[in-house]
C-alpha positions in Angstrom: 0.0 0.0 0.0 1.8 3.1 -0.9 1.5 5.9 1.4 1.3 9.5 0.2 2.6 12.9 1.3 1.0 16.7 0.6 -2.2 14.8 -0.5 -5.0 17.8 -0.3 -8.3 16.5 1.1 -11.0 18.6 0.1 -12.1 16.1 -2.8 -12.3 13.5 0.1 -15.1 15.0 1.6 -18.8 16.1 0.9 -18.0 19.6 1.6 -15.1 20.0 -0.9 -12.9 21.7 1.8 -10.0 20.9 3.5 -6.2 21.1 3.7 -3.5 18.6 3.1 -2.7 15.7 4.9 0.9 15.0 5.9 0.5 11.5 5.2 -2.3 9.5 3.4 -3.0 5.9 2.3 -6.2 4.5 1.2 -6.2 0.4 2.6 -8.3 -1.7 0.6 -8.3 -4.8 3.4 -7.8 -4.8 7.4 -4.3 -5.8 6.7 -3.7 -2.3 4.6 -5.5 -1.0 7.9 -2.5 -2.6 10.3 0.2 -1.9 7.4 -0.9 1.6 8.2 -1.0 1.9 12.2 2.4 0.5 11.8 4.2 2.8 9.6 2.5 5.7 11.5 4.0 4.0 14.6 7.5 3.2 13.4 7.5 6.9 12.3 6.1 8.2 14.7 3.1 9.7 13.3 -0.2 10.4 14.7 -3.4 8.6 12.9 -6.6 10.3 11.8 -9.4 7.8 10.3 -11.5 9.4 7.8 -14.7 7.7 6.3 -16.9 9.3 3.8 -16.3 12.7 5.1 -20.0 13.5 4.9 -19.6 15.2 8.4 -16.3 16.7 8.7 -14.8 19.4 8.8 -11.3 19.8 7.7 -9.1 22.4 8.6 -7.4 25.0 5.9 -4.4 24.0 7.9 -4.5 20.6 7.1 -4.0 17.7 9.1 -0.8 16.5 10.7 0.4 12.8 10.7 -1.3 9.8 8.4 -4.9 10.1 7.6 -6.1 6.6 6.6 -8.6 7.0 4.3 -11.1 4.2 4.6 -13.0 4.8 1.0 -11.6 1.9 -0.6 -12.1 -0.1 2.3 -15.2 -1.3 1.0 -17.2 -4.7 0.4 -20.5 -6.2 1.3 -21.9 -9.8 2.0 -25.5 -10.9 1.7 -27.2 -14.3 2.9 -30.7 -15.1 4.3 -30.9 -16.9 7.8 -33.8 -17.5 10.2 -36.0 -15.6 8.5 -33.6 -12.3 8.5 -31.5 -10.7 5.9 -28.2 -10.4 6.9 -25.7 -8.2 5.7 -21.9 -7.6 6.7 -20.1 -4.9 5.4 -16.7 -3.3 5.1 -16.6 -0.4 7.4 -15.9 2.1 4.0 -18.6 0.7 1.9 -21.1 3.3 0.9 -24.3 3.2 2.4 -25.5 3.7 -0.9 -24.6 -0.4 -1.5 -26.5 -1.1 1.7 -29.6 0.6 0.7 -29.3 -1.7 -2.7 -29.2 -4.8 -0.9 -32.2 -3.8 1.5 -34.1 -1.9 -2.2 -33.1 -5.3 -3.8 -34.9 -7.6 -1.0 -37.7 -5.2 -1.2 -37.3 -4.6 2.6 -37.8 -1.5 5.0 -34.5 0.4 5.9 -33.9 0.9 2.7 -36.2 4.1 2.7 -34.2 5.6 5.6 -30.9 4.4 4.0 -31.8 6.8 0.8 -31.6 9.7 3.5 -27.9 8.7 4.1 -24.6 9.8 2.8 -21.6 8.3 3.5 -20.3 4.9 4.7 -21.4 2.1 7.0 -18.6 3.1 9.9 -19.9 6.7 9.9 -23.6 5.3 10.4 -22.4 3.1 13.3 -20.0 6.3 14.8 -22.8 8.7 14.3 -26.0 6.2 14.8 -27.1 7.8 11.5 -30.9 9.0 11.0 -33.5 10.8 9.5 -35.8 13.2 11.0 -38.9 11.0 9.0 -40.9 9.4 11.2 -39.7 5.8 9.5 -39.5 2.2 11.1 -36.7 2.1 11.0 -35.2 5.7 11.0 -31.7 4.9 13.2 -29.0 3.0 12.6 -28.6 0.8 15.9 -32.1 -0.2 14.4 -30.1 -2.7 11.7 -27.4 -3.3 13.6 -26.7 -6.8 15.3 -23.0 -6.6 15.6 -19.7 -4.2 15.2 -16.0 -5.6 14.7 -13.4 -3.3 16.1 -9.8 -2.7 15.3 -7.3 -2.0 18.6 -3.5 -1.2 18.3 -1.9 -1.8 21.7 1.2 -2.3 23.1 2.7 -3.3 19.7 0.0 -5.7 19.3 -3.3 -6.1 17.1 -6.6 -7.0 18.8 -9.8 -7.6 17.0 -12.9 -7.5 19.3 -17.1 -8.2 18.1 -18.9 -6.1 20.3 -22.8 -7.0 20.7 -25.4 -4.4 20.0 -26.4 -4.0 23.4 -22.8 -3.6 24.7 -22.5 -0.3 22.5 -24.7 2.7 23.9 -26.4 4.5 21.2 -27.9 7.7 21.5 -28.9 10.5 19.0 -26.4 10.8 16.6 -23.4 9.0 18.5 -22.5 6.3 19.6 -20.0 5.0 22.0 -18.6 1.9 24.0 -16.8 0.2 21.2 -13.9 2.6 21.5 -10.8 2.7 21.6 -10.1 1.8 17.9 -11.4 1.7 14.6 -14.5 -0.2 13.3 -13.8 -1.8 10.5 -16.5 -4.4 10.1 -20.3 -4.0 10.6 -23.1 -6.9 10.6 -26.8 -6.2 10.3 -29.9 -7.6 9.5 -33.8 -7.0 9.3 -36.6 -9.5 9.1 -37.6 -10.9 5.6 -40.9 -9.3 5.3 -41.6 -7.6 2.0 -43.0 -4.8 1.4 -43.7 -4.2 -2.4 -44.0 0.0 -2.4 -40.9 0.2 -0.8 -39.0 1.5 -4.1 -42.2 4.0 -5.1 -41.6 4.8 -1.3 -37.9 5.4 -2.3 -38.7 7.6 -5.4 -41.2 9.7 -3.6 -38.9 10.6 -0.6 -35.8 11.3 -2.7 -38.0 13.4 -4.8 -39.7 15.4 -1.5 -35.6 15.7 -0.4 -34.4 17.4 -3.7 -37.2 19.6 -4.2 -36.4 21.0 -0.2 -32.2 20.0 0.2 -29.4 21.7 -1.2 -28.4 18.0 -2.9 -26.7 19.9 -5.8 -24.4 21.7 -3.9 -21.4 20.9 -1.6 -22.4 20.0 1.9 -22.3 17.9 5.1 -26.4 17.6 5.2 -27.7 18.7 8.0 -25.3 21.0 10.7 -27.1 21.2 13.7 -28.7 18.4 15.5 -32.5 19.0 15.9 -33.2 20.2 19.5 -35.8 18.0 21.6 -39.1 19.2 21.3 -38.4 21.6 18.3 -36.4 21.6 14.4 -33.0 23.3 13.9 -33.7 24.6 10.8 -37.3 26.0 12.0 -35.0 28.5 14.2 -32.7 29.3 12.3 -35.3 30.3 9.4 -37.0 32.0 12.2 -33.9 34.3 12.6 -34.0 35.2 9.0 -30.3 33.0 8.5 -31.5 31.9 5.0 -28.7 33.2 2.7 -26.6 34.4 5.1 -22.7 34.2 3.8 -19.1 34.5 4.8 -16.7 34.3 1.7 -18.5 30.8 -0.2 -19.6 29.6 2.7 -24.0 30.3 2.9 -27.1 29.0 5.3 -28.9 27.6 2.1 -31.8 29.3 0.9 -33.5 25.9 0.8 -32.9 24.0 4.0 -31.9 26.6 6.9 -29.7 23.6 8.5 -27.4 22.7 5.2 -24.6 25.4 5.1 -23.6 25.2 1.3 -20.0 25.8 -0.5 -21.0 28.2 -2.9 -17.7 27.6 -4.9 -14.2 28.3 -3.0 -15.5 28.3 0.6 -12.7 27.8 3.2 -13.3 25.9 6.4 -12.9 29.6 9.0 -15.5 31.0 6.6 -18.0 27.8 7.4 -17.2 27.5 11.2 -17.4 31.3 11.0 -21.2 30.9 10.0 -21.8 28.2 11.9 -20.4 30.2 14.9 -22.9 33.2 13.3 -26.0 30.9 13.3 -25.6 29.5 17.0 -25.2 33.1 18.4 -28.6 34.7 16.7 -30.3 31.6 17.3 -29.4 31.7 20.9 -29.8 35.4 21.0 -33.6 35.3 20.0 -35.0 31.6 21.1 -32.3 31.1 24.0 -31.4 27.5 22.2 -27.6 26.6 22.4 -27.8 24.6 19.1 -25.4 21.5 18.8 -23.4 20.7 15.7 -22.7 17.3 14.3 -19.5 18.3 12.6 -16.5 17.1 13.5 -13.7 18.8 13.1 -10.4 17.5 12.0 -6.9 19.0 11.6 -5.0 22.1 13.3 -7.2 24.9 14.2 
């Protein structure tokens, strides 16, 4: 596996921002994965895993060390067993090739799949949802079991940690860490439903004609407060449109912040910054992000 140096990572992520890397490799099996932690070890490098970069932020700066790029990382196994559908994936397999599986099988989270960029790991990190009132509409929903990575004292570990012994909550999860996930098994019960694909069509049509989906983004910024809708306050604020350099609250969906063309990430964290001071200014609601930031800042 060759690793890189000076590789820039805006085209690695959903927002098309970001500085470069020090260091990057792109494994293609969990044995690229170690061949990775070990360089970064013998040379003394600090890791940074990045998935699909749907919700991440990079720095301008860049960031320091080896960022192991799990995109090629990807594969996904199908078989049908007491009565379920089960699936294992590759932690960097789109969840795009999930969704076909459960589309092809004609079976439920596929419609709350279509809602989700990015990879299986990130779904599992993030417990990755839609606001839709779906069954089901979270990721710990599908998921049965979650294969992690650990690097410690010069050693490789690989643990399976059970469902329950991970502690989901709204968009996060933790209890598998430390390491990396790098293998994910679900499954759902083998009960068709034949208007799952018009259900499909019909929800990805409702999400372009109200989402930002042909411009640069992370989806949605803030997570939804309880009782009430992010972008509801911001558009109350009158945010809609508002811009620092390229980066601009969308004038379609008050919680995408768009990359109008050369956005940098200070001009994005600047409006995010922006948006959580008015909003707490007029509605006294200390909005939450879900990015992640990566790199120096």
């Amino acid at each position: 596996m060759e690793i890189k140096e000076k590789i820039p990572l805006a085209e690695y992520t959903s927002w098309m921002i970001g500085g470069e890397a020090d260091f990057f490799c792109l494994p293609e099996s969990i044995d690229d994965v170690k061949e990775g932690i070990l360089w970064a070890n013998q040379n003394q490098q600090p890791v940074t895993f990045f998935g699909g970069g749907t919700n991440v932020l990079v720095s301008d700066k860049g960031i320091r060390g080896l960022v192991i790029c799990l995109r090629r990382f990807s594969g996904i196994e199908s078989k049908e067993e007491n009565g379920n559908l089960q699936v294992t994936a590759l932690a960097g397999t789109a969840k795009s090739e999930l969704l076909k599986m459960f589309l092809k099988a004609k079976l439920a989270p596929a419609l709350f799949l279509a809602g989700l960029p990015g990879d299986v790991g990130g779904g599992v990190v993030m417990n990755a949802g839609v606001a839709e009132s779906f069954v089901p509409r979270e990721f710990f929903e599908i998921v049965d079991w979650v294969e992690v990575l650990r690097y410690q004292d010069d050693k490789f570990t690989t643990a399976r940690l059970n469902k329950s012994q991970i502690v989901w909550e709204y968009r996060h999860s933790h209890g598998w860490q430390p390491g990396v996930i790098v293998r994910v098994g679900m499954s759902w019960p083998l009960i068709q439903d034949h208007t799952v694909l018009d259900q499909v069509r019909s929800a990805n049509k409702l999400r372009l004609s109200k989402q930002p989906l042909d411009m640069p983004s992370c989806g949605s910024v803030f997570r939804n407060p309880a009782g009430g809708k992010a972008a509801q306050l911001i558009d109350s604020c009158g945010l809609k449109g508002f811009r620092i350099g390229d980066a601009e609250v969308s004038l379609k969906h008050a919680n995408f912040i768009v990359n109008r063309g050369a956005a940098k990430a200070m001009d994005v964290w600047a409006v995010i910054e922006h948006v959580q001071k008015t909003v707490k200014k007029y509605s006294a609601v200390e909005l939450q992000t879900e990015v992640v930031r990566l790199g120096e800042w």
